[in-house]
mmCIF file as Biopython writes it, N, C-alpha, C and O atoms, coordinates in Angstrom:
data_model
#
loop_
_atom_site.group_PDB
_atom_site.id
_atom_site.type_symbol
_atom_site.label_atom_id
_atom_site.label_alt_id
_atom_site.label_comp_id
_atom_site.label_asym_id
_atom_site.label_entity_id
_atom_site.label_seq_id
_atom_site.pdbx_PDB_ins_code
_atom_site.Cartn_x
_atom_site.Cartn_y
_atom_site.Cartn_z
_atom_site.occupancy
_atom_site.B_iso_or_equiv
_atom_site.auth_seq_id
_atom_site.auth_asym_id
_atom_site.pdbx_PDB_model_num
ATOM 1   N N  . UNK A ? 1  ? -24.897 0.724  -20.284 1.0 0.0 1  A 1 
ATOM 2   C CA . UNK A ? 1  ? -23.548 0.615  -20.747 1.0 0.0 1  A 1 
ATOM 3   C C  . UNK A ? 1  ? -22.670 1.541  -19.914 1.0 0.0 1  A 1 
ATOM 4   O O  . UNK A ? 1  ? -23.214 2.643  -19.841 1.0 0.0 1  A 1 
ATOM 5   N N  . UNK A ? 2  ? -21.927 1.513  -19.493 1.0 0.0 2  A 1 
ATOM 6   C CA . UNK A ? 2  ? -20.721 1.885  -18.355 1.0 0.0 2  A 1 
ATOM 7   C C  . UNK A ? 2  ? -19.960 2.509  -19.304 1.0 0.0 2  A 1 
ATOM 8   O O  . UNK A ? 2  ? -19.523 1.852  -20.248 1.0 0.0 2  A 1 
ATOM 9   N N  . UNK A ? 3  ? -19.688 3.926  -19.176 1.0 0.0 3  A 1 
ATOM 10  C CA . UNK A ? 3  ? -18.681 4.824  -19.911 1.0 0.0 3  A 1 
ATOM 11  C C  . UNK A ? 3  ? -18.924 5.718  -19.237 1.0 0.0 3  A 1 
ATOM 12  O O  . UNK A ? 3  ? -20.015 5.811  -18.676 1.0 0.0 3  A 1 
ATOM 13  N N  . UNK A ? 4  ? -17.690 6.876  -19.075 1.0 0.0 4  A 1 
ATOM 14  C CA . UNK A ? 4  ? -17.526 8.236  -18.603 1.0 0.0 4  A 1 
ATOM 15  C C  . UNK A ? 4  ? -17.731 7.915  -17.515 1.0 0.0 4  A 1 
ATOM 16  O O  . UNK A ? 4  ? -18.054 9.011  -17.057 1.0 0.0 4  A 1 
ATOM 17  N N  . UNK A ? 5  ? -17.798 7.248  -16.714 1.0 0.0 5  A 1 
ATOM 18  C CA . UNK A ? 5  ? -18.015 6.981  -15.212 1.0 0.0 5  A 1 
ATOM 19  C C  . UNK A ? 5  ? -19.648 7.276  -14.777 1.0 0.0 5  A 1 
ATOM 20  O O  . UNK A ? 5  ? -19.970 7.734  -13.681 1.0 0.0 5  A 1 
ATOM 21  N N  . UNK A ? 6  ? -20.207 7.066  -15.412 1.0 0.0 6  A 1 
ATOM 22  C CA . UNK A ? 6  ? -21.971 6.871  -15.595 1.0 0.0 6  A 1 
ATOM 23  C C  . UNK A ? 6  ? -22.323 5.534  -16.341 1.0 0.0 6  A 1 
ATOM 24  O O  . UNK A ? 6  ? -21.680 4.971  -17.227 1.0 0.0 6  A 1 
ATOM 25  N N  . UNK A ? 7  ? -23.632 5.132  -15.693 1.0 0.0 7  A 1 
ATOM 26  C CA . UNK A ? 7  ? -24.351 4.095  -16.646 1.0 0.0 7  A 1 
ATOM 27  C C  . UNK A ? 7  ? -24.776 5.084  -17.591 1.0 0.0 7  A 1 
ATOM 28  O O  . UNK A ? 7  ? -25.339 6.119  -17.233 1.0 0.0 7  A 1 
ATOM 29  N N  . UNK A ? 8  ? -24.507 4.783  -18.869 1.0 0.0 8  A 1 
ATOM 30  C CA . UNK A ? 8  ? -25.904 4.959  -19.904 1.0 0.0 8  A 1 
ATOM 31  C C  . UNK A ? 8  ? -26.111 4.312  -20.772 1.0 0.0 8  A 1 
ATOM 32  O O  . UNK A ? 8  ? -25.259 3.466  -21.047 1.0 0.0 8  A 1 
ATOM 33  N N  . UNK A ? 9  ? -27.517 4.424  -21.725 1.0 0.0 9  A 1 
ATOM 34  C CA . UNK A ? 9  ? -28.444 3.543  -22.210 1.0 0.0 9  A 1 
ATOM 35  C C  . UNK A ? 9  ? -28.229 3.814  -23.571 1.0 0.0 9  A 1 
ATOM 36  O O  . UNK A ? 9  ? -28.125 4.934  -24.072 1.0 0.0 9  A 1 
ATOM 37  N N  . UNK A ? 10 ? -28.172 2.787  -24.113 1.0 0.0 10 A 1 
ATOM 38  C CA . UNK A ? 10 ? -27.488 2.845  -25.988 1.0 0.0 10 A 1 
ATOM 39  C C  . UNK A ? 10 ? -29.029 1.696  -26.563 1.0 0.0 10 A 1 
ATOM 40  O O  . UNK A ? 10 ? -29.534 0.774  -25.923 1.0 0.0 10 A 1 
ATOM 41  N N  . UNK A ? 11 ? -29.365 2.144  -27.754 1.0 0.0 11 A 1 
ATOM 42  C CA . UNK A ? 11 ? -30.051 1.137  -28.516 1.0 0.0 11 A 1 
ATOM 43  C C  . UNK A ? 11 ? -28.717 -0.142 -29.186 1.0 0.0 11 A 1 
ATOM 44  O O  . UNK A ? 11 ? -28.981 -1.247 -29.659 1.0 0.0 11 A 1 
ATOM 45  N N  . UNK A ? 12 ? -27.800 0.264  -29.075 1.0 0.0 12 A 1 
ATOM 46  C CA . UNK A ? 12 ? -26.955 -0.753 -29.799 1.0 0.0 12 A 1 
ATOM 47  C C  . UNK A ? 12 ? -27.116 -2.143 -28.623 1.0 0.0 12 A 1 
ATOM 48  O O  . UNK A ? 12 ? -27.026 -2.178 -27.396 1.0 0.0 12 A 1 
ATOM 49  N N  . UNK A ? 13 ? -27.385 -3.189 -29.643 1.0 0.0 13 A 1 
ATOM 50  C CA . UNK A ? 13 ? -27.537 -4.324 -28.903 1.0 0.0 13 A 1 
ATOM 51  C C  . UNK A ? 13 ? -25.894 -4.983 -27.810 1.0 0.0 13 A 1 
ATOM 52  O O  . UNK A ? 13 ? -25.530 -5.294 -26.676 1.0 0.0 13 A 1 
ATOM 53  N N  . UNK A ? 14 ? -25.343 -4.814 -29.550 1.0 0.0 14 A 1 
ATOM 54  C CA . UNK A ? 14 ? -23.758 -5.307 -29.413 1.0 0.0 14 A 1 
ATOM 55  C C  . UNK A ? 14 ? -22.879 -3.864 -28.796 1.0 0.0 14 A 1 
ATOM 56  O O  . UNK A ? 14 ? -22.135 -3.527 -29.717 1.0 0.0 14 A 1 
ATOM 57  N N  . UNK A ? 15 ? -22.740 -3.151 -27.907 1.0 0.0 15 A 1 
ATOM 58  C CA . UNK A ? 15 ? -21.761 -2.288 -27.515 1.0 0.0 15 A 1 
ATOM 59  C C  . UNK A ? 15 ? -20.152 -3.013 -26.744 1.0 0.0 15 A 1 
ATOM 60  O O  . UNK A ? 15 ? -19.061 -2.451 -26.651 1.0 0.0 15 A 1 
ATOM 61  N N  . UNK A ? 16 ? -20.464 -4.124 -26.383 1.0 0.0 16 A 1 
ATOM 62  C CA . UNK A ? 16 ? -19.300 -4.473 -25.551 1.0 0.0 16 A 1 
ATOM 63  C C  . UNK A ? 16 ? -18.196 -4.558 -26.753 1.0 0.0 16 A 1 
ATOM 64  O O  . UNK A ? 16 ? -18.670 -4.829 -27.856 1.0 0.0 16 A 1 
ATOM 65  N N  . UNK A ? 17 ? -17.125 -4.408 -26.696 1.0 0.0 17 A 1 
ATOM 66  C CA . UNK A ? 17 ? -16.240 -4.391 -27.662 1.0 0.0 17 A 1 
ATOM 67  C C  . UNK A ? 17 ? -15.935 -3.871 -28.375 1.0 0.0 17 A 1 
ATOM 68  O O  . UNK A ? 17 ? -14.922 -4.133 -29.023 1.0 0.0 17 A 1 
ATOM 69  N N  . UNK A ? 18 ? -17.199 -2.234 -28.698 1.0 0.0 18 A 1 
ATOM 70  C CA . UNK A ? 18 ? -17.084 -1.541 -29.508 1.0 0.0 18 A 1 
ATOM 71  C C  . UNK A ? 18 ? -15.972 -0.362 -29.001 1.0 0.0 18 A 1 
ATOM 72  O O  . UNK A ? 18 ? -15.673 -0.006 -27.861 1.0 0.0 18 A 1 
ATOM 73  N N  . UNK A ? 19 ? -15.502 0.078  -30.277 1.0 0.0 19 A 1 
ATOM 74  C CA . UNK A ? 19 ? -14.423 1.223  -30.454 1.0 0.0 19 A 1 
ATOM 75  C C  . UNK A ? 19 ? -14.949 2.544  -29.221 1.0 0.0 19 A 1 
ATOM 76  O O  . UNK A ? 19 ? -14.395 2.983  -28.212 1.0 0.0 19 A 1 
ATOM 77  N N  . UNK A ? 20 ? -16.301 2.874  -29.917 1.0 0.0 20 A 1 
ATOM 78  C CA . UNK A ? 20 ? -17.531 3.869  -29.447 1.0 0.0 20 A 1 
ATOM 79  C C  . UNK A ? 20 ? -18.520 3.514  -29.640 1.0 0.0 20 A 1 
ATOM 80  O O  . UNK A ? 20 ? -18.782 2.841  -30.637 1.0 0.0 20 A 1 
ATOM 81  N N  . UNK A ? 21 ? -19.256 3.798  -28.887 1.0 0.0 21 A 1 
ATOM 82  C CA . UNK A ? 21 ? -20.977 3.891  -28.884 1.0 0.0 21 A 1 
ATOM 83  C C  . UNK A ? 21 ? -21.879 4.950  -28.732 1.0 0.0 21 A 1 
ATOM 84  O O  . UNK A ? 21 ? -21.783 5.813  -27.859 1.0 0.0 21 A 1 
ATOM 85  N N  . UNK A ? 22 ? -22.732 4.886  -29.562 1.0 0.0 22 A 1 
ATOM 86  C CA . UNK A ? 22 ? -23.638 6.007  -29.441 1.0 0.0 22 A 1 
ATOM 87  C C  . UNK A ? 22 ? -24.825 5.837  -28.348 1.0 0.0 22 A 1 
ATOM 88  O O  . UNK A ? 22 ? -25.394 4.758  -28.182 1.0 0.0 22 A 1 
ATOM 89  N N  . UNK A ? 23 ? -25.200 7.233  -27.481 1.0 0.0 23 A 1 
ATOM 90  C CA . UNK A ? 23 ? -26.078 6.853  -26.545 1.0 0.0 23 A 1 
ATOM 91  C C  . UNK A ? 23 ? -27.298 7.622  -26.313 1.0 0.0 23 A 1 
ATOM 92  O O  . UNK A ? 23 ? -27.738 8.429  -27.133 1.0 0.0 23 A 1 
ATOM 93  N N  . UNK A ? 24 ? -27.870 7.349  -25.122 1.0 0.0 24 A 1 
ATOM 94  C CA . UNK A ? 24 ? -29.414 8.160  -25.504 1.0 0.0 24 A 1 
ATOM 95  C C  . UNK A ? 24 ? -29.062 9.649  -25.271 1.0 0.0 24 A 1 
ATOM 96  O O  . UNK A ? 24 ? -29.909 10.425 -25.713 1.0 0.0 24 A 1 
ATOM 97  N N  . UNK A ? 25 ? -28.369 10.010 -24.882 1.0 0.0 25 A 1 
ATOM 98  C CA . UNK A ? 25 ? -27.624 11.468 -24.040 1.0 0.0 25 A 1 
ATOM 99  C C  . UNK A ? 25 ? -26.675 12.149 -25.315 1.0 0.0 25 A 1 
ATOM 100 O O  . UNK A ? 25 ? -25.885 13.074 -25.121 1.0 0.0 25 A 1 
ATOM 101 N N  . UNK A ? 26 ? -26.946 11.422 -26.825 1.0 0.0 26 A 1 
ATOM 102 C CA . UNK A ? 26 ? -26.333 11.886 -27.790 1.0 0.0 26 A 1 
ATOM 103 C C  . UNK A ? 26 ? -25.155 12.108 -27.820 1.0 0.0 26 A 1 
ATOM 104 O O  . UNK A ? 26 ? -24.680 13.050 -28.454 1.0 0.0 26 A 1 
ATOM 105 N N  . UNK A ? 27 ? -24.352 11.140 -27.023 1.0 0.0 27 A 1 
ATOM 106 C CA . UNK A ? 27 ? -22.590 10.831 -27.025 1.0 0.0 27 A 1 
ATOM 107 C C  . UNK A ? 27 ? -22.136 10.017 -27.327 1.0 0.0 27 A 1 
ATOM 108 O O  . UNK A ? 27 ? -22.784 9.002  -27.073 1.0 0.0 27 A 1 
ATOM 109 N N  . UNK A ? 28 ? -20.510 9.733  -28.196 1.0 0.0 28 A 1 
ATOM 110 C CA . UNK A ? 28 ? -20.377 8.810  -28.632 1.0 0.0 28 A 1 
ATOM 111 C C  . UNK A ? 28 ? -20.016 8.414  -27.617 1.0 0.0 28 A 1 
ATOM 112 O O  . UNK A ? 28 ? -19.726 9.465  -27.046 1.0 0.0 28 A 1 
ATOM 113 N N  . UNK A ? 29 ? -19.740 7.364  -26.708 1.0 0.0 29 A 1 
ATOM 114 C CA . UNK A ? 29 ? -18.465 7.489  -25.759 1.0 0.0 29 A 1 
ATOM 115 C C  . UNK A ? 29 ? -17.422 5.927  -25.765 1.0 0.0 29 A 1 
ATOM 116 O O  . UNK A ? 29 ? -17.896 5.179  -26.620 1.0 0.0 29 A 1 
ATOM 117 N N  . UNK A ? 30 ? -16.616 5.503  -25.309 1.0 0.0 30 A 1 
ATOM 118 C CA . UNK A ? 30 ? -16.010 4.377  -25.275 1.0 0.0 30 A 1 
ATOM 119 C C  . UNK A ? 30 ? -16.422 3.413  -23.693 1.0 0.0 30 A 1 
ATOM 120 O O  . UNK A ? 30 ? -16.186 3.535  -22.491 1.0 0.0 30 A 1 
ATOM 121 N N  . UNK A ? 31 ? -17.213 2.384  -24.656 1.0 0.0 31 A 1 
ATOM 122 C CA . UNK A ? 31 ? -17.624 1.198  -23.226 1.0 0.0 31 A 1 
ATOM 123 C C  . UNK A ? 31 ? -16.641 0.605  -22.492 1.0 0.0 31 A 1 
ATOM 124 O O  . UNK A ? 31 ? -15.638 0.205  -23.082 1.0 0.0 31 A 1 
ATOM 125 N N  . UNK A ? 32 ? -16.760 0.456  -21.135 1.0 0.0 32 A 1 
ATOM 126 C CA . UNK A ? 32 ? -16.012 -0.048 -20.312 1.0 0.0 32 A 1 
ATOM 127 C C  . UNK A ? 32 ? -16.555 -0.884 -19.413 1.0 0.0 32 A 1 
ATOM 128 O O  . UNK A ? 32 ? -17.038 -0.491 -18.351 1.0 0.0 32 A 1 
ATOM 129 N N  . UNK A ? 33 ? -16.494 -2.570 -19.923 1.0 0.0 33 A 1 
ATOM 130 C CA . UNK A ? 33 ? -17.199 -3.305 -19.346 1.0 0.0 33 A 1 
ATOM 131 C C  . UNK A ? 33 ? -16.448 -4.014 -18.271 1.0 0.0 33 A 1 
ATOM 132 O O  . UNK A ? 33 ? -15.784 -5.046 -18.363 1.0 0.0 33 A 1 
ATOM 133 N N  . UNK A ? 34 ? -16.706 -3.184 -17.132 1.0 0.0 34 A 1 
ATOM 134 C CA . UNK A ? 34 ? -15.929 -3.402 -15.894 1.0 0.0 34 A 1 
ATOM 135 C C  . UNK A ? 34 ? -16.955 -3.731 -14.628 1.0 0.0 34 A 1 
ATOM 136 O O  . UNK A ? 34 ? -18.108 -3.305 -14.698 1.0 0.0 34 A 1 
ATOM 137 N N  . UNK A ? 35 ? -16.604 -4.349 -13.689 1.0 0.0 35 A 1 
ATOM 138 C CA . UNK A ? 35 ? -17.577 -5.062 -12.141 1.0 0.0 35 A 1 
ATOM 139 C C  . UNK A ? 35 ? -18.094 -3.356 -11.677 1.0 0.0 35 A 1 
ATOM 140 O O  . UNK A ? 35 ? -19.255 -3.155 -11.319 1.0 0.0 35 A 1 
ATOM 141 N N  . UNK A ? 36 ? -17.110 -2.272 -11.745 1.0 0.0 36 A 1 
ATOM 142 C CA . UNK A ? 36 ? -17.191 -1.762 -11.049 1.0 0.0 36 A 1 
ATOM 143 C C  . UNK A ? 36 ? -18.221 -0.322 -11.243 1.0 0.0 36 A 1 
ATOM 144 O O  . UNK A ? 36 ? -18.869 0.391  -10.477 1.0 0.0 36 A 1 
ATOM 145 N N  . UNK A ? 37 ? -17.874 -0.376 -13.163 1.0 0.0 37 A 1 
ATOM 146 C CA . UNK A ? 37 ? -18.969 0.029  -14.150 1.0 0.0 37 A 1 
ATOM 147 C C  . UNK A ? 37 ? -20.280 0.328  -13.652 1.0 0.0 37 A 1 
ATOM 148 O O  . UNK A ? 37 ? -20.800 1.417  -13.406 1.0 0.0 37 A 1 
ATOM 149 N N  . UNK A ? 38 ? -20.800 -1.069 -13.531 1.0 0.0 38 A 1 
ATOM 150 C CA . UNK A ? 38 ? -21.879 -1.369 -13.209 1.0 0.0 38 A 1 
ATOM 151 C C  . UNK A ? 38 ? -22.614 -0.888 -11.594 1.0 0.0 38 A 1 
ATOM 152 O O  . UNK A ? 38 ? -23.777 -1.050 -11.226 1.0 0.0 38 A 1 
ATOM 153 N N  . UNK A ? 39 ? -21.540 -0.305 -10.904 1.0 0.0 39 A 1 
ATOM 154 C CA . UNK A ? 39 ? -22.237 0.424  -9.665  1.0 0.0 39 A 1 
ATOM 155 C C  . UNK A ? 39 ? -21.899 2.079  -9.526  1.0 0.0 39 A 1 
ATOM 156 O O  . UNK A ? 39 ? -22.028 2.753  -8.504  1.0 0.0 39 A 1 
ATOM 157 N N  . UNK A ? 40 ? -21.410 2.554  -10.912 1.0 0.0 40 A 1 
ATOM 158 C CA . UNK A ? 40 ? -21.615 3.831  -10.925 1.0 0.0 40 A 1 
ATOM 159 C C  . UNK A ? 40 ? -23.119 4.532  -11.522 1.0 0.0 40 A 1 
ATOM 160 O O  . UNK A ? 40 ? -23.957 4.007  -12.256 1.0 0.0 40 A 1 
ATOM 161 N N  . UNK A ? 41 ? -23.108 5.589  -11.053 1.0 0.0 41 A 1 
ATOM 162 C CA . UNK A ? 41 ? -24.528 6.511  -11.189 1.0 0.0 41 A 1 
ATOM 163 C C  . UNK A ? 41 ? -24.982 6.309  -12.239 1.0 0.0 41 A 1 
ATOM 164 O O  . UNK A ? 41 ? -24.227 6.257  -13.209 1.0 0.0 41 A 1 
ATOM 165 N N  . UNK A ? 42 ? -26.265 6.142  -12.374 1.0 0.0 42 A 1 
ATOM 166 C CA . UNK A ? 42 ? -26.861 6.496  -14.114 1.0 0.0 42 A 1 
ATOM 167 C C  . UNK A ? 42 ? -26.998 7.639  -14.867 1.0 0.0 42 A 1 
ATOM 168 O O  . UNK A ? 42 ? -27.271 8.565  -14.104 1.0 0.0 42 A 1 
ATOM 169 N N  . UNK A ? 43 ? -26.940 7.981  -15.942 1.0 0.0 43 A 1 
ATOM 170 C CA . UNK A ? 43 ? -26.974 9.292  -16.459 1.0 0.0 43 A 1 
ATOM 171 C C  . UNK A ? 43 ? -28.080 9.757  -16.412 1.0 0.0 43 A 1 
ATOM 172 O O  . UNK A ? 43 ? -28.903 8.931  -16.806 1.0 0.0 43 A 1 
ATOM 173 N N  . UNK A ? 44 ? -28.711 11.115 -15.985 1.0 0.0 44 A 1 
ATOM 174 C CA . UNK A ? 44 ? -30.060 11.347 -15.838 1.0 0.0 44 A 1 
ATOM 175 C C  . UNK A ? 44 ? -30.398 11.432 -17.119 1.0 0.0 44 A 1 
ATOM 176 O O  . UNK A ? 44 ? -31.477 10.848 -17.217 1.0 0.0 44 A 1 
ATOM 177 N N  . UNK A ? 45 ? -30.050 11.862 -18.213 1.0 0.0 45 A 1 
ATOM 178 C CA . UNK A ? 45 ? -30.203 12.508 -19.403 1.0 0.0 45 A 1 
ATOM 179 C C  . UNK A ? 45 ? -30.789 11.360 -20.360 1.0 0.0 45 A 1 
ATOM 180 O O  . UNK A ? 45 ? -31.746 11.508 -21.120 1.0 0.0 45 A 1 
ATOM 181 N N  . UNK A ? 46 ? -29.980 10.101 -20.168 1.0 0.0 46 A 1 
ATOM 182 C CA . UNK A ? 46 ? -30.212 8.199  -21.005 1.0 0.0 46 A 1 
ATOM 183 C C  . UNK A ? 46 ? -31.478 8.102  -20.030 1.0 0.0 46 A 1 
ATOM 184 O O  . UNK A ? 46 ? -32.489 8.257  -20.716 1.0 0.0 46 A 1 
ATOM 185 N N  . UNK A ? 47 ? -31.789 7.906  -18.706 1.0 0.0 47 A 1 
ATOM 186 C CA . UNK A ? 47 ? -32.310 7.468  -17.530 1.0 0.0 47 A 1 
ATOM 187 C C  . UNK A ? 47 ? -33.928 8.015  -18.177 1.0 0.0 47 A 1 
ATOM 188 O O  . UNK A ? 47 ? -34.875 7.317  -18.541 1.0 0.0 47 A 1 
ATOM 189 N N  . UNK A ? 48 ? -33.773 9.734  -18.140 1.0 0.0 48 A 1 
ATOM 190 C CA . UNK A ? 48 ? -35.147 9.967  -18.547 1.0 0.0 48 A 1 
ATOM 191 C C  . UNK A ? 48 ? -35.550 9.619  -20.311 1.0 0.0 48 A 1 
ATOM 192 O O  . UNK A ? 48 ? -36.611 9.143  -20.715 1.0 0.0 48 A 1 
ATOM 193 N N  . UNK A ? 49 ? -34.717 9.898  -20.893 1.0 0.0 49 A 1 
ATOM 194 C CA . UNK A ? 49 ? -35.035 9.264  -22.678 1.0 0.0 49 A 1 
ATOM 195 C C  . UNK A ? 49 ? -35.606 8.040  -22.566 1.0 0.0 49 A 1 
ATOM 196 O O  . UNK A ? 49 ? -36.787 7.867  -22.870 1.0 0.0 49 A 1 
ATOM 197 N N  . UNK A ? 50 ? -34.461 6.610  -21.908 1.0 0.0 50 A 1 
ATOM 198 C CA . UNK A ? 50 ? -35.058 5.515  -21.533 1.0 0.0 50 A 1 
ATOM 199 C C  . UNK A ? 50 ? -36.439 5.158  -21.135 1.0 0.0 50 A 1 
ATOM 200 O O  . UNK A ? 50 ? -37.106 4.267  -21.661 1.0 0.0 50 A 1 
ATOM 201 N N  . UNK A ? 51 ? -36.876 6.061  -19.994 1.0 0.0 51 A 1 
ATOM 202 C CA . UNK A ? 51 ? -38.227 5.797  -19.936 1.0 0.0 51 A 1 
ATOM 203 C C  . UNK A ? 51 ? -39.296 6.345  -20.765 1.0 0.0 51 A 1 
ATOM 204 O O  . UNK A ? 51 ? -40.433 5.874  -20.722 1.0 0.0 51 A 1 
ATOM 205 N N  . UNK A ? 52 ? -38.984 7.290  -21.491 1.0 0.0 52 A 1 
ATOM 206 C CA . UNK A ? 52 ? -39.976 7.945  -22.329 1.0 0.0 52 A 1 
ATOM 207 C C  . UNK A ? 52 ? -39.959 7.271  -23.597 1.0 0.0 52 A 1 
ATOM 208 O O  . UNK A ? 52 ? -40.969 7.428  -24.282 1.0 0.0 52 A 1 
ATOM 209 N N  . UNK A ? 53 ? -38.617 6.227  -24.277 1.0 0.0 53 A 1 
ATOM 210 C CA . UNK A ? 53 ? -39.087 5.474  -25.333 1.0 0.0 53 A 1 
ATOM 211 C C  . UNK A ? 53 ? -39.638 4.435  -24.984 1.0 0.0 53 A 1 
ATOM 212 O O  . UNK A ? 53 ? -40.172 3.623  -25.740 1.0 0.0 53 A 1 
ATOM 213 N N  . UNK A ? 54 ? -39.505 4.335  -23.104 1.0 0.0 54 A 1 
ATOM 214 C CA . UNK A ? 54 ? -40.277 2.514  -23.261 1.0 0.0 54 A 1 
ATOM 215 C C  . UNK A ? 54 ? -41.713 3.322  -22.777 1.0 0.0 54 A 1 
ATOM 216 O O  . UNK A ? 54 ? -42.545 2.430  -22.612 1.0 0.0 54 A 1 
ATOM 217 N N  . UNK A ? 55 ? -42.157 4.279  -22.566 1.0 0.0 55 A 1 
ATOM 218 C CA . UNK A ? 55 ? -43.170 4.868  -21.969 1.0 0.0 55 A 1 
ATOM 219 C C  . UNK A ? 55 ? -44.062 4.340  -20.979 1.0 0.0 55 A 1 
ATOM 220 O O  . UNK A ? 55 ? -45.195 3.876  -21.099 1.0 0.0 55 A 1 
ATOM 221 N N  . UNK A ? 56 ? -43.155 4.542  -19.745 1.0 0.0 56 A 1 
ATOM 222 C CA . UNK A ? 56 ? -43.224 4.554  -18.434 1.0 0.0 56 A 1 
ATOM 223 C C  . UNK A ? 56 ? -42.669 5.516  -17.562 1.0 0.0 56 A 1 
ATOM 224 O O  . UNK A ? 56 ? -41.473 5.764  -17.715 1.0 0.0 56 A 1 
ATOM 225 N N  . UNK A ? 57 ? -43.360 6.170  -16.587 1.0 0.0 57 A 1 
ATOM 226 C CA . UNK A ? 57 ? -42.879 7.336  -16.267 1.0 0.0 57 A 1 
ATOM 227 C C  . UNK A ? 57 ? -41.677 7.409  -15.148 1.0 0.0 57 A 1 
ATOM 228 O O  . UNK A ? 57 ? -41.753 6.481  -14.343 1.0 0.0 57 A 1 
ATOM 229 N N  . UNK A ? 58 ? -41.204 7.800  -15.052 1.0 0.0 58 A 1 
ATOM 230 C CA . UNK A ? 58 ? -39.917 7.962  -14.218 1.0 0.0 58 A 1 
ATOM 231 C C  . UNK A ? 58 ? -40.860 7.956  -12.865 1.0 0.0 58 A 1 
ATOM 232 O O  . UNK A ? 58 ? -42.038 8.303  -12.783 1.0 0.0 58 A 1 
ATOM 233 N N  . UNK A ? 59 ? -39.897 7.406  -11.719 1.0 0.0 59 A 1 
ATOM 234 C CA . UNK A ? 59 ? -40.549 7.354  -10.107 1.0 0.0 59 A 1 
ATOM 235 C C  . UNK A ? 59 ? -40.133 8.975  -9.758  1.0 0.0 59 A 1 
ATOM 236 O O  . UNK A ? 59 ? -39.065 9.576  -9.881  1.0 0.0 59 A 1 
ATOM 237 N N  . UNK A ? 60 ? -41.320 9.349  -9.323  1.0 0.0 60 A 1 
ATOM 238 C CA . UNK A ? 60 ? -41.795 10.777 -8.916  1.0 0.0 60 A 1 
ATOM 239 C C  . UNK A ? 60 ? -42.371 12.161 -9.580  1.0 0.0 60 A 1 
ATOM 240 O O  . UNK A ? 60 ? -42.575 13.340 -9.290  1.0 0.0 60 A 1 
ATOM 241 N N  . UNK A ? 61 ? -42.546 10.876 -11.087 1.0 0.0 61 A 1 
ATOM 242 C CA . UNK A ? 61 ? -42.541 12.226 -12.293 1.0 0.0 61 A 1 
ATOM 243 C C  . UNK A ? 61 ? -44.159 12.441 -11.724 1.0 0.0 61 A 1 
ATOM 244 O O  . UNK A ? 61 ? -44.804 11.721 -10.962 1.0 0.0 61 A 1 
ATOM 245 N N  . UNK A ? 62 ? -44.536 13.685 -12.386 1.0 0.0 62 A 1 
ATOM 246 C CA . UNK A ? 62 ? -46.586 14.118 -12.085 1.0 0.0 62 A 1 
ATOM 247 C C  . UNK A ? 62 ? -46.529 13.476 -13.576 1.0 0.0 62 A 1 
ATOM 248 O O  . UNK A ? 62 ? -47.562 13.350 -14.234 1.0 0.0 62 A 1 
#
């Protein structure tokens, strides 16, 4: 989900349209579903949570 000028990763299915969203980085923030969204940085903070709830390890973790 594209907010704050980072990707990050929300369990909410439905975020597009929402007011705020809550995310893995424990922020509410406001989505911005924009082309351009989608080629800013990912948040490291959603990035590593993300892989540890789907439990797969991040590329380069030991």
């Amino acid at each position: 989900m594209p907010a704050a000028e980072q990707r990050h990763a929300t369990k909410e299915q439905q975020w597009r349209g929402a007011d705020r969203c809550p995310t893995l980085c424990e922020q509410e923030l406001v989505p911005e579903d924009s082309v351009l969204g989608w080629l800013w940085e990912t948040c490291p903070v959603c990035n590593a949570e993300a892989h540890r709830l789907a439990g797969v390890p991040m590329a380069g973790a030991p």
